[in-house]
N, C-alpha and C positions, 0 to 999 in steps of 0.2 A: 496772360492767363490769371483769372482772381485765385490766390490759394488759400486755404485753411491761416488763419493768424496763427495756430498753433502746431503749422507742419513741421519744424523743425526739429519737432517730438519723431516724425516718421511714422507716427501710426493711424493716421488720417480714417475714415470710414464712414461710409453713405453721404450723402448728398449735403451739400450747403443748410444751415438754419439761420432764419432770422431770431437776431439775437438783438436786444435791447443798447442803443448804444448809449444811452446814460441810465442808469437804474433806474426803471421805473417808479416804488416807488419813493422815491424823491418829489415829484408831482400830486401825489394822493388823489389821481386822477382828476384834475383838472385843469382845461386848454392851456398850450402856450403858446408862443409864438416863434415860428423858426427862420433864421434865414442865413446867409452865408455858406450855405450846404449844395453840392453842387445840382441841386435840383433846383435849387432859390435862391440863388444868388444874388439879384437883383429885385427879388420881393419879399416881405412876409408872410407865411403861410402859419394861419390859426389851426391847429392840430392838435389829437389827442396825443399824452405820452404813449400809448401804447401800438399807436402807428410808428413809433419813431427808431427803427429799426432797422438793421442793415446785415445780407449775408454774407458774413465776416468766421463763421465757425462751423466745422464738419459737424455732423451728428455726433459723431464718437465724441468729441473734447466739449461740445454744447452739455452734453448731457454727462460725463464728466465733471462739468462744474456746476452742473445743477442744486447742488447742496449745497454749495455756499451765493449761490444766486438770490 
């Protein structure tokens, strides 16, 4: 079962958020190229940074860390 990266805290709440897995912007929004991720593994895929995301944090602790985001 996928859980909250930050349930260890115990206070988990609402649903899963896609949350940025390398900072955004580090990119200044423009293409890169991604692969070795289990979706591409064996391709490169040209993508923006802001597709590059993954649901890894509850609402509560997403927004939580919203201000130093």
């Amino acid at each position: 079962m996928k859980t909250c990266w930050a349930s260890s805290l115990k206070d988990c709440a609402g649903g899963f958020t896609r949350e940025h897995l390398i900072t955004e912007s580090v990119f200044a929004g423009k293409e890169i190229s991604v692969n070795g991720l289990p979706w591409c593994r064996t391709r490169s895929i040209t993508m923006l940074p802001t597709n590059l995301t993954a649901n890894i944090l509850c609402q509560r602790h997403n927004n939580d860390l919203s201000p130093v985001d």
